[in-house]
N, C-alpha and C positions, 0 to 999 in steps of 0.2 A: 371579581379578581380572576385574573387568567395564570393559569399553568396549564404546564406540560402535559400534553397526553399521555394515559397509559399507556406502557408500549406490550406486547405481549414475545414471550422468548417462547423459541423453539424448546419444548421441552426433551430434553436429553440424559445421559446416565448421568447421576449425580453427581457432583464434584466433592469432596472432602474439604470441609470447612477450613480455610485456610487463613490464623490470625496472629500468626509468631509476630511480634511486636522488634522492627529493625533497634539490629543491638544484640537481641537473643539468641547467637549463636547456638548457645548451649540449645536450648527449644527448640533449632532448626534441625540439629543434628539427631534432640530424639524423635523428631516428627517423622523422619526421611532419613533412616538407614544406610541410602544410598550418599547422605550429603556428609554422616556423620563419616564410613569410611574414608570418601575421599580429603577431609579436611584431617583426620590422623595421618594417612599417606604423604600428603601433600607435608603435614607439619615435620615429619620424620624428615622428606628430604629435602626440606628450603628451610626449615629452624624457625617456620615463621609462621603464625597462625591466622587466616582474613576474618576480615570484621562481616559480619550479616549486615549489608543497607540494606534492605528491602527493596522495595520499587526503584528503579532506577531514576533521577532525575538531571538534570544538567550540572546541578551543584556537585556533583559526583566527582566531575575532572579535579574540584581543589582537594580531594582528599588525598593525604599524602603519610607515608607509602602508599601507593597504588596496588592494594591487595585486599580486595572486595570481593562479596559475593551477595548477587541483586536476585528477585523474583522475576521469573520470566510468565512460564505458565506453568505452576507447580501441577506435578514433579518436576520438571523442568525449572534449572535454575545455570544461572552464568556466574564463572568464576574473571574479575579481570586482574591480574598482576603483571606489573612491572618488575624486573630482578633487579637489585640493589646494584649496583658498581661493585664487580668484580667477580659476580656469578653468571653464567652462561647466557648471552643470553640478553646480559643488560643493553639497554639501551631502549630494546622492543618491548612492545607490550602485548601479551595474550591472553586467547578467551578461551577458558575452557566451559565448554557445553557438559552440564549437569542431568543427567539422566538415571533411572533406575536401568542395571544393566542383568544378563542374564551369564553363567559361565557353561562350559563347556557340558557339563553334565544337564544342567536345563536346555540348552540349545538342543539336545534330542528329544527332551521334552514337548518342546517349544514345535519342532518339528511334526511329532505326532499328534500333538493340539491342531495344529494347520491341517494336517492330512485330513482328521474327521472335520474339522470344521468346512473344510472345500465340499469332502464327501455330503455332507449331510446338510448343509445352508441350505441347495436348492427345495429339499422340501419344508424347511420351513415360511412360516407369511412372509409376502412380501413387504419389503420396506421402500419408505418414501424418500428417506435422505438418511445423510451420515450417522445422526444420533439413534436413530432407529438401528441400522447396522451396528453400533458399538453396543446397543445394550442386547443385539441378538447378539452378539459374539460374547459377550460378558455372561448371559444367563447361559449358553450353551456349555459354556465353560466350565460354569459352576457343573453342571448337569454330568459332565464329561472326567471331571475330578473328584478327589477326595482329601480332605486336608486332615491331617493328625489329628486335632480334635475329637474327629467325627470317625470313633475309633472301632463302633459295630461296619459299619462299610466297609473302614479301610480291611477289613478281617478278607485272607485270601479264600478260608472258607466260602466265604460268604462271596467273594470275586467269580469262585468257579460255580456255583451255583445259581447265580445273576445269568450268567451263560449257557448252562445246561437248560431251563425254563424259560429262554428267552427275553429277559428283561434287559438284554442288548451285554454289550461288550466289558468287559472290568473297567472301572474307572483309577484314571492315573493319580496316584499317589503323592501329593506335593503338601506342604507346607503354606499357611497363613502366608506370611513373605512372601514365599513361593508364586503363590499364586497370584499377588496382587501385581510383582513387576514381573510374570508371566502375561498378564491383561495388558498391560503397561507397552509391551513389546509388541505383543500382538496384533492390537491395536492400530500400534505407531506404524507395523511397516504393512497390514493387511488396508487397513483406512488413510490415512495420515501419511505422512513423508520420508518415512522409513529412517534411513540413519542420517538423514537432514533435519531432523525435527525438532534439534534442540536450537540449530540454525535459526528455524521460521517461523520458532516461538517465540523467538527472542525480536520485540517490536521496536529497540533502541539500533536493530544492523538494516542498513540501506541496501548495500550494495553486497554480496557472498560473489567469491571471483574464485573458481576453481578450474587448477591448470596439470595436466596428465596427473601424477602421483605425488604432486608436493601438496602440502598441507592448502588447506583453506584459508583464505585471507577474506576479511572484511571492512566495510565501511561502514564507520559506528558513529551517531549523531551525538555522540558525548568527548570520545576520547579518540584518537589516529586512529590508521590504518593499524588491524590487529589482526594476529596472527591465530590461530584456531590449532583445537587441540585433533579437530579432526581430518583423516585424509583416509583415501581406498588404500585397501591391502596390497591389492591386486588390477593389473590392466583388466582383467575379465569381469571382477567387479564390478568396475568404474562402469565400460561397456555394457554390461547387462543391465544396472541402473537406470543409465540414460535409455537407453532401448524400452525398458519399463514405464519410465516417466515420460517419457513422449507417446506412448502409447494410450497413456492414460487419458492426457493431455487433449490428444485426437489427433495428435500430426508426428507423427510417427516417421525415425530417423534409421535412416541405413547407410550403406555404402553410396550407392547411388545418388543421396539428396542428404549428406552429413551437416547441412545447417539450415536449423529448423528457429522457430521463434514461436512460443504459446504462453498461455498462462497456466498455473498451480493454481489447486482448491481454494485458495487463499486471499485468489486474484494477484500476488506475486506474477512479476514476467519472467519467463526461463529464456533464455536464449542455448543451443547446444552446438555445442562442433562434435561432430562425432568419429572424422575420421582422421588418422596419423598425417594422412599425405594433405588434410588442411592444415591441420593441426601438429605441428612438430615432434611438442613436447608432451603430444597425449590428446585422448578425447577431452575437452574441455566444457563449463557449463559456468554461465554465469546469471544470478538470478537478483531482479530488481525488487526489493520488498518493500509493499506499501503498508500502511497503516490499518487496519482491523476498521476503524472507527475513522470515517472521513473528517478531516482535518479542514476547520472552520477558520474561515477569514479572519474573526475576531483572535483566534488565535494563533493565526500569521501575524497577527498585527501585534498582538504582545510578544512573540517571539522579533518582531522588526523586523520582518520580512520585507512589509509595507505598511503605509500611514494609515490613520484613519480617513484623512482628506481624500487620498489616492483609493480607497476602499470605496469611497463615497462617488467619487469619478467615475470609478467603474458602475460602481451602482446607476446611475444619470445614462451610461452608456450604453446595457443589458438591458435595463426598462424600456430604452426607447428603442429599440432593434436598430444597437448599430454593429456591426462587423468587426470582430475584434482578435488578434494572434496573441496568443501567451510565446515567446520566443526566447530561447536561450540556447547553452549548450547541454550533453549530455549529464542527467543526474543534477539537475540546475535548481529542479522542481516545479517544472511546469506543469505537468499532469495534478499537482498536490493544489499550483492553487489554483488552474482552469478547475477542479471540482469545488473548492471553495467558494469560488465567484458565482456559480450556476445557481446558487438562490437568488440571487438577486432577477433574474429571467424571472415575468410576470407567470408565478404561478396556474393558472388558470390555463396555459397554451401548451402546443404537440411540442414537444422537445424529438427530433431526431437525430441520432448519435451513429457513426459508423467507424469503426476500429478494427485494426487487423489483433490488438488482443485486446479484452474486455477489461480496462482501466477506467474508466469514462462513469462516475455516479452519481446519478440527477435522480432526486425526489419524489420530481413534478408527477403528477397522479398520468398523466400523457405523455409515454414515453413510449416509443420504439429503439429500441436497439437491436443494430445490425453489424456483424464481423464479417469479417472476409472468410474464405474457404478454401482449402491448398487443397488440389487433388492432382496427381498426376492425367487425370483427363484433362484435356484443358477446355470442354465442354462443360465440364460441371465446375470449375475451378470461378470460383465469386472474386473479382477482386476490389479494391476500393474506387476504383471507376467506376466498378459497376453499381455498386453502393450508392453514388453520388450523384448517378445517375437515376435511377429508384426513388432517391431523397424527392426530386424536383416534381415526381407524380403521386407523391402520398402528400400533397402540401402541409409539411410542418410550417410551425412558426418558427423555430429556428432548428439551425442547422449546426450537431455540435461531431468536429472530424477532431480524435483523439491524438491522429500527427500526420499530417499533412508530410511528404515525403517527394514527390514526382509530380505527375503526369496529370494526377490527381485534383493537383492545386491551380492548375486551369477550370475544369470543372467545379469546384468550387467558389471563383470568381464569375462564371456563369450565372451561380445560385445568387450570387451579394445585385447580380445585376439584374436579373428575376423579382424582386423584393424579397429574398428568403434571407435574413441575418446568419452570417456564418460566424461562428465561434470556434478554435484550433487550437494545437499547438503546433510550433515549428523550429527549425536548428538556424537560428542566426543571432548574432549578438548583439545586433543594432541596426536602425533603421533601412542604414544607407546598403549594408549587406543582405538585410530580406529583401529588398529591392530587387538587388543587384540577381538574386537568387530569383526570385519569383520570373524576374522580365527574360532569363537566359536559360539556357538548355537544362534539362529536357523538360521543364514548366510552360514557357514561352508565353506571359501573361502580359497581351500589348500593356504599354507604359499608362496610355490613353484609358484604361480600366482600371487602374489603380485608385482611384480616388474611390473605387467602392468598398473597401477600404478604409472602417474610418479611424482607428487608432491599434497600437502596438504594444503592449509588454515586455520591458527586455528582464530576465532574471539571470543572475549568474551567481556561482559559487565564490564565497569571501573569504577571507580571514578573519574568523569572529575576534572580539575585544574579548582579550585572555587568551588566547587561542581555542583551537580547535579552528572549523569551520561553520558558517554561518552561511544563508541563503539571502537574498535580498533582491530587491523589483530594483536596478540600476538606475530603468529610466521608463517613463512614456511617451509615445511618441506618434502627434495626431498627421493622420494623410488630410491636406487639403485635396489635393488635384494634383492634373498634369499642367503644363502652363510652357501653351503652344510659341511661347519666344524664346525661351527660353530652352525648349525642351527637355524638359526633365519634368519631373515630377516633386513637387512642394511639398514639405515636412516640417513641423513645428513640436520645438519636447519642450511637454504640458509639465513633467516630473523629473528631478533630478538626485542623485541621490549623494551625498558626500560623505567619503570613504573615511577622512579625518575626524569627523565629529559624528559616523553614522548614525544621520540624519537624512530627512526626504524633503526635498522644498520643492515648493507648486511654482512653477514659471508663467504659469498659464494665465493667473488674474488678467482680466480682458484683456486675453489674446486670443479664446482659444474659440476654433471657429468651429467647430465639434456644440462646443456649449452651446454658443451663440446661435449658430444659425441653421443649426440643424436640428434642436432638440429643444433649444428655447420655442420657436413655433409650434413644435409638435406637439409639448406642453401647456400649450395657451398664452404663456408669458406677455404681458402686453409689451414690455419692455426686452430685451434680450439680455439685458445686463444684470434683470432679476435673477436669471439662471446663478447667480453664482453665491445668492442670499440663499438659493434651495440647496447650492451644493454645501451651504457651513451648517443649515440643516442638519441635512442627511449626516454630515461630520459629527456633529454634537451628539446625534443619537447614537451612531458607530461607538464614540467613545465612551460614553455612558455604558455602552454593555459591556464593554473591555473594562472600564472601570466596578462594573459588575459581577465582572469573570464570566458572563455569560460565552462560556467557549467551546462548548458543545454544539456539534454539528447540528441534531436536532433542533435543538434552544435557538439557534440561529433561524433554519428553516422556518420554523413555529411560529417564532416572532414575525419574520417578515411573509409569511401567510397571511397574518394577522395583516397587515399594509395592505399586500393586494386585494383582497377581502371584504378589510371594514373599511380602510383608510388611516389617514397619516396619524389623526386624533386619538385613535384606539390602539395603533401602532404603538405611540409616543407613552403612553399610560400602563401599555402591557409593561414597557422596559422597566418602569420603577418598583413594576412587583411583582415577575415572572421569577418563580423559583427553579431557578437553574436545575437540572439533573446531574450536574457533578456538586450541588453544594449541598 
């Protein structure tokens, strides 16, 4: 029998067992202090009390009145309400982000905890990563306080005598609460993301769009554009923030160069404006959030992003190193399922990846990755040329460019005609405009190259059934060639997707010369028109784990580890009794 490998976690400060049962309001509020205040507050001034759903799920948009309150990453928790007709307000709907908060009298607190703690970290051990720092900062804390309880200590007696003999400084007097959302705080803005954190805890917002001093607005994968309970006090805030966060970052924003692009700890993208005179109406930052836990094909597939069949095509296409663009517009979801599709790449081979921010995550035990480098010298400044350039003297076996943008995508097409498979994303909605984009300035990739080249993904944002919004693969669409009488270059869409009965239909049943004649050979196929017996295959099995729930990223990988490894027979017998890690 095959399962899942053990995985081993980072071990870190403990988390507080958290199992309020959606429903339990009452249990929420005595769990979390912070939740109970604001749900009395809140009741006092809207007459109206939200319900606890737990985890957030997509069923969530039918619940009506819209006035919920989900798990994000407790403490951390999101409020969403809609205001009924006739109160301020109606029509929109907001998030308010859930936090333990601290008041005015703790913020000096809070203050002086930071002072010793700056003062005194450097000599303690050095730490490896985050969880290491949060539990030095939590144990130093305890060291550095005293909580009522612990009522010989708190004695000032005893404080000025600790001082006199040397046993270091009085320790600060706080409260059990106290203490715990003093950690909570401290935390959040010395490690973590300061007073965006309840933002980029929360795994259901896509898009945070933040503009000079008006509130924060989001893109939420369950309900509209909503509107956030949070914004800066102050211009110098805001300012100081971003100056902080790009610093952290590595690409650090001033007057001089006010628009920067990097990623957060989180691998979130930041994008910053930093100055008035780009920026009108304020320093601005908008931040693209990706998923914690890479998002697996199987469950694009049950969400209907794309088919099983269309999973499988790609799969036929990845094994065989063919050359492939994820393409759409911005926020489409390219990046979400170019990493989904990467197991299908024969585990066993160099994956090379180059990105100007680190979105890009592949498995494969043989990975290089490489990002570009902003420096004001322009000697030491790496750019994605250079990158793609580099790629062609480490021989991978394929070549994966996170987004293809310029100058770049010549070089690129270089590598497809070297025998290096490239794998992308790029900004076009369809075949005849990536075309029209790749052949013309400032790309300039002769037409006569394009057949290397061998198939397209278009994705775009939808109108989901029921509303909301929904993601979906529109179309595929394979490069023959150029074809010198015509001059142009030859396109056939293998995939289609209809908007009315959101459905995917295969066009391709022997047409499609991708299968046929380029991968049927490589395969052995005596026949070419086998190829398409392997593609209802590869179909059956896809569905079978969907019908499985096998929808975890890893379970995916695993599985088809198992393919490149043992082969299709041990493949095919893992699926019927691999115990998923989400079931």
């Amino acid at each position: 029998m095959v399962t899942e490998q053990d995985s081993s976690e980072e071990e870190g400060p403990k988390k507080p067992e958290f199992n309020i049962e959606p429903g339990d309001l009452g249990g929420l509020m005595a769990e979390f202090p912070h939740i109970r205040d604001w749900v009395e507050n809140f009741e006092e001034q809207h007459g109206s009390r939200p319900i606890y759903y737990g985890p957030l799920d997509r069923d969530a948009k039918s619940v009506s009145p819209r006035n919920l309150i989900y798990a994000t990453k407790p403490p951390c928790f999101a409020h969403v309400y809609s205001p009924p007709e006739g109160e301020v307000g109606a029509g929109n709907t907001f998030w308010y982000g859930l936090e333990p908060t601290i008041n005015e009298e703790e913020e000096v607190i809070r203050n002086d905890i930071v002072e010793r703690l700056l003062r005194d970290a450097p000599q303690k051990e050095r730490f490896d990563n985050d969880a290491e720092f949060i539990n030095m900062i939590h144990e130093m804390m305890d060291d550095m306080t005293t909580t009522t309880s612990t009522s010989f200590l708190s004695n000032p007696i005893v404080d000025q005598a600790r001082e006199l003999i040397g046993m270091g400084e009085a320790r600060i007097k706080v409260t059990e609460d106290q203490l715990e959302r003093l950690k909570y705080v401290v935390v959040r803005d010395l490690v973590n993301n300061g007073p965006l954190e309840t933002l980029l805890a929360d795994e259901m917002l896509e898009d945070i769009h933040s503009i000079g001093m008006k509130q924060i607005h989001m893109d939420h994968k369950v309900f509209p554009m909503l509107t956030s309970n949070i914004a800066f006090k102050d211009q110098e805030l805001l300012t100081g923030y971003l100056r902080s966060m790009s610093e952290r970052i590595g690409r650090p924003v001033s007057d001089s160069k006010p628009i920067v692009d990097g990623a957060l700890l989180d691998g979130s993208r930041i994008n910053i404006i930093y100055s008035d005179d780009v920026s009108i109406q304020g320093s601005s930052f908008t931040i693209r959030k990706f998923a914690e836990e890479t998002i697996s094909i199987i469950q694009l597939i049950k969400w209907k992003t794309l088919s099983a069949q269309m999973a499988a095509y790609i799969w036929l296409g990845l094994e065989a190193g063919m050359s492939m663009l994820v393409s759409g517009e911005t926020a489409s979801g390219k990046t979400t399922t170019l990493n989904a599709v990467l197991p299908f790449i024969d585990h066993n081979v160099k994956i090379y990846t180059a990105e100007d921010t680190p979105e890009v995550k592949v498995a494969h035990p043989i990975w290089q990755r490489l990002i570009t480098r902003d420096s004001k010298n322009e000697d030491s400044r790496v750019e994605m040329f250079d990158l793609l350039k580099a790629a062609l003297r480490s021989r991978p076996r394929y070549i994966i460019i996170g987004e293809i943008r310029g100058v770049e995508g010549a070089i690129a097409f270089q590598a497809m005609q070297t025998g290096h498979p490239v794998v992308g994303t790029f900004h076009a909605s369809n075949i005849v405009k990536l075309i029209q984009r790749f052949t013309g300035d400032p790309i300039n990739v002769p037409a006569r190259f394009f057949d290397n080249l061998n198939f397209a993904i278009f994705q775009e944002v939808v109108e989901a059934p029921g509303g909301g919004i929904a993601r979906r693969i529109t179309g595929v669409s394979e490069v023959i060639g150029f074809d010198k009488t015509a001059d142009g270059i030859l396109t056939r869409n293998m995939f289609e997707w209809d908007p009315v009965a959101d459905e995917v239909y295969f066009r391709g049943m022997f047409q499609s010369d991708m299968l046929e004649n380029k991968i049927a050979p490589r395969m052995g196929f005596r026949s070419k028109r086998d190829i398409y017996d392997e593609l209802e295959r590869r179909t059956v099995a896809i569905q079978l784990m969907c019908d499985r729930d096998l929808t975890h990223y890893d379970d995916v990988y695993d599985l088809l580890d198992v393919y490149f490894k043992e082969g299709w027979e041990r493949f095919s017998s893992a699926i019927q009794t691999w115990t998923g890690i989400n079931h």
